[in-house]
BADRENDREN-903294 format. One record per residue: residue number from 1; residue in one letter; chain; x, z, y of N, C-alpha, C in turn. Coordinates in nm, 4 decimals, padded with zeros to 6 digits. Example, Ala and Ser with C-alpha at 12.3 -4.5 7.8 and 13.67 -1.06 7.14 Angstrom:
# BADRENDREN-903294
PT   vexse   kolvo   koldren         nu         nw         nv        cau        caw        cav         cu         cw         cv
PT       1       a         A    01.3190    00.7800   -00.5690    01.2300    00.7800   -00.4500    01.3200    00.7800   -00.3300
PT       2       s         A    01.2850    00.7080   -00.2250    01.3670    00.7140   -00.1060    01.2900    00.7870    00.0030
# end
This chain:
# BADRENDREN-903294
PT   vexse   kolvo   koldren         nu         nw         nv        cau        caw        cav         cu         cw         cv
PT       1       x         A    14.0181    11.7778    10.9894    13.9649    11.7855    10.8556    14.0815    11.7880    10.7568
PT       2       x         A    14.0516    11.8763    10.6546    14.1948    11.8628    10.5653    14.1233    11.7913    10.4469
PT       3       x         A    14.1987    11.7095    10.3889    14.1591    11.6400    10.2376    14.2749    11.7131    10.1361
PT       4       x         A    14.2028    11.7444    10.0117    14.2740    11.7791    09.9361    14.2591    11.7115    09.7940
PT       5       x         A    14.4218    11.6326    09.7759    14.4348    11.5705    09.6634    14.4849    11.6033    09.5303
PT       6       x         A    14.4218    11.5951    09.4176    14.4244    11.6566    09.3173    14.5421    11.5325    09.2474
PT       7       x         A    14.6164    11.5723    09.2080    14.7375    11.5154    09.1395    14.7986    11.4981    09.2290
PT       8       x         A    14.9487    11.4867    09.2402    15.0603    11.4019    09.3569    15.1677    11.2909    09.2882
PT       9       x         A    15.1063    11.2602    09.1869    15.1801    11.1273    09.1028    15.1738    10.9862    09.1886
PT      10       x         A    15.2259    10.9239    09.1405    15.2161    10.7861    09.2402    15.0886    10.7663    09.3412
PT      11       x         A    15.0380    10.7824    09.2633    14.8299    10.7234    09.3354    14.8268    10.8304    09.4418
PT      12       x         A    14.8407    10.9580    09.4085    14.8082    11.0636    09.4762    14.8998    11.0493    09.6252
PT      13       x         A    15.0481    11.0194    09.6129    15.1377    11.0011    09.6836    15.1152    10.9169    09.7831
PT      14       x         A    15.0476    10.8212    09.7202    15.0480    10.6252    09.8660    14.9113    10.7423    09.8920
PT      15       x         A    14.7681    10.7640    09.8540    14.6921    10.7635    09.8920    14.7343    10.8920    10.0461
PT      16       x         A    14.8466    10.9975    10.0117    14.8310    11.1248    10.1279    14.9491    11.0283    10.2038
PT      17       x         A    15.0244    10.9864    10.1794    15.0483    10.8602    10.2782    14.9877    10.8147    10.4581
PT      18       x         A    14.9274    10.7505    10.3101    14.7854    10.6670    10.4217    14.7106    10.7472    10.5032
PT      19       x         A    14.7085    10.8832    10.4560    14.6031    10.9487    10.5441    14.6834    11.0679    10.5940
PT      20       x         A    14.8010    11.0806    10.5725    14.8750    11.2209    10.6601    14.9112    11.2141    10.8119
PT      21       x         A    14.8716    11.1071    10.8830    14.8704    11.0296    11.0338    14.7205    11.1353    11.0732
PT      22       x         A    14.5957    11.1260    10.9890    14.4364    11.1408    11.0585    14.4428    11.2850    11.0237
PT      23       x         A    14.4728    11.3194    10.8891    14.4164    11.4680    10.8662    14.5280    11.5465    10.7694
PT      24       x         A    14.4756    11.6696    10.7967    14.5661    11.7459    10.7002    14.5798    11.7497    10.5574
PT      25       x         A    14.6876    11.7685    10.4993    14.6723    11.7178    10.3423    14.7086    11.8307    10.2611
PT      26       x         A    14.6597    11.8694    10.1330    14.6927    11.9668    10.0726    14.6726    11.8917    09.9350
PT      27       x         A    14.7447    11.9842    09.8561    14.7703    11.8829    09.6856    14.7519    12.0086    09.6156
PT      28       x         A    14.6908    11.9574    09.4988    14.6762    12.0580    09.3341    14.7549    11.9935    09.2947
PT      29       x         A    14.8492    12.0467    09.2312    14.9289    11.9320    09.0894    15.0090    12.0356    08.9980
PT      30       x         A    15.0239    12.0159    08.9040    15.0157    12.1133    08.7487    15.1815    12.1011    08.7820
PT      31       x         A    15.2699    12.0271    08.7786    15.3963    11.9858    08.8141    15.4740    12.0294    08.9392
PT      32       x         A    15.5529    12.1016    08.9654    15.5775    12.1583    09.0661    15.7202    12.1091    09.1119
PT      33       x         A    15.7675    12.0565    09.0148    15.8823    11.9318    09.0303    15.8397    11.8710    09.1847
PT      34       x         A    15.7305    11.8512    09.2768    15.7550    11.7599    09.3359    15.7082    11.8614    09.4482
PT      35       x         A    15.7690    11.9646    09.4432    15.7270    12.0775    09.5462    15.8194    12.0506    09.7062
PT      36       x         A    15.9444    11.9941    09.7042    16.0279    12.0090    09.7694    15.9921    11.8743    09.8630
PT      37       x         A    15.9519    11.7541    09.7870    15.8956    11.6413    09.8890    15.7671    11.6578    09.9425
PT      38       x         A    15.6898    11.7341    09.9105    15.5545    11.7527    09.9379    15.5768    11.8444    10.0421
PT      39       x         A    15.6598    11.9487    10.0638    15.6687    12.0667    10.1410    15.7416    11.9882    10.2837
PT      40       x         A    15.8312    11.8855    10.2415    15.9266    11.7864    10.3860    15.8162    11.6949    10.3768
PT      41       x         A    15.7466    11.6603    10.3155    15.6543    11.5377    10.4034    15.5316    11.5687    10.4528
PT      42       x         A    15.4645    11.6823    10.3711    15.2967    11.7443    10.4389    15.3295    11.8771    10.5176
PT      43       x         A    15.4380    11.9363    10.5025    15.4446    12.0758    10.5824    15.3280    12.1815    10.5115
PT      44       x         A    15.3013    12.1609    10.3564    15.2452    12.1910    10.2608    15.3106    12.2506    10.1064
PT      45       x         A    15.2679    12.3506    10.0302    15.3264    12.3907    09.9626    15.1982    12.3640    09.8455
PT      46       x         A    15.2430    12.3310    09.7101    15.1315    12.2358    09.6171    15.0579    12.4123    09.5690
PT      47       x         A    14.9103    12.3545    09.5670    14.8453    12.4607    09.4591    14.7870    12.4037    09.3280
PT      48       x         A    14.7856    12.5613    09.2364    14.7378    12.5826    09.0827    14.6299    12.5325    09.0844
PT      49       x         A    14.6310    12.4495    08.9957    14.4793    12.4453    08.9221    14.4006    12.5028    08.9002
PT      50       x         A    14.4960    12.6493    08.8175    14.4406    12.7472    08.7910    14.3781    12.8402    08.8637
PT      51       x         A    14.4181    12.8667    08.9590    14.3946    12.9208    09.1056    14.3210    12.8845    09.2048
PT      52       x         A    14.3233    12.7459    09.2514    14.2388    12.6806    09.3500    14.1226    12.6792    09.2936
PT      53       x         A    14.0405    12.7125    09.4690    13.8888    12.7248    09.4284    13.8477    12.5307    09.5224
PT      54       x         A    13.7698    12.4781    09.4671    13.7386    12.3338    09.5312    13.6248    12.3332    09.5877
PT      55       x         A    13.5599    12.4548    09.6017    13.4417    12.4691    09.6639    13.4374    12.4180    09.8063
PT      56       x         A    13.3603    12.3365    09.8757    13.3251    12.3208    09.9878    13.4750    12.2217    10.0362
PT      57       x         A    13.5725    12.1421    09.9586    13.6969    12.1007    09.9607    13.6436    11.9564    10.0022
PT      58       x         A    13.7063    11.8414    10.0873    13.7076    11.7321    10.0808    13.8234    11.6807    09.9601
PT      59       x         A    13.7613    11.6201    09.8567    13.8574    11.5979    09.7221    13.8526    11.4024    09.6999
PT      60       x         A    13.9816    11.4148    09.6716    14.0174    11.2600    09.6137    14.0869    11.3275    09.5028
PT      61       x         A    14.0322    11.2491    09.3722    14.1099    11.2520    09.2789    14.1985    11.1708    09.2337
PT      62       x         A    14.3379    11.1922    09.2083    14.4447    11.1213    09.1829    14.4825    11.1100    09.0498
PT      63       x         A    14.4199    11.1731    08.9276    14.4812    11.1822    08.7709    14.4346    11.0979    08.7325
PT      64       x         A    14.4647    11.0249    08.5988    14.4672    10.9440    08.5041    14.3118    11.0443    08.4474
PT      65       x         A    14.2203    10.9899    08.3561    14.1382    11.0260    08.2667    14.1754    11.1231    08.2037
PT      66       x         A    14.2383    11.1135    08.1388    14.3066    11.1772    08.0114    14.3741    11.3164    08.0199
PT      67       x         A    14.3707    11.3401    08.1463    14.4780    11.4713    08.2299    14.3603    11.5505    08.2851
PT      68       x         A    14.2204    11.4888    08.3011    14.1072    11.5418    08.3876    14.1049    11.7014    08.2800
PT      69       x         A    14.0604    11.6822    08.1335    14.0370    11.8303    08.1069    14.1354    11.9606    08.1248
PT      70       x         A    14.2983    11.9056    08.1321    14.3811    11.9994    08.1440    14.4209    12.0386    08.2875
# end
């Protein structure tokens, strides 16, 4: 099963952590700054917001409130 976590800021980070042992992990995050640890620790490359479809997605959300409309 892959879970896909929306933000990769702290929360987002411990939470694919915890679960990159059971299932596969994939990340949305607007910030691409954190492309290079995400790519050496999930064997994953981050997707657009703009782009990703979440249809039919197992989703944890990782953003703050305030970041949800952008």
């Amino acid at each position: 099963m892959t879970i896909t976590i929306i933000g990769a800021g702290a929360m987002g980070m411990a939470m694919a952590y915890g679960l990159k042992d059971r299932y596969k992990i994939e990340f949305v995050e607007r910030d691409i700054s954190k492309q290079d640890e995400i790519k050496r620790e999930f064997g994953t490359e981050i997707n657009s917001p703009k782009s990703f479809d979440i249809t039919g997605k197992n989703i944890l959300l990782a953003v703050k409130p305030t970041v949800l409309e952008t």
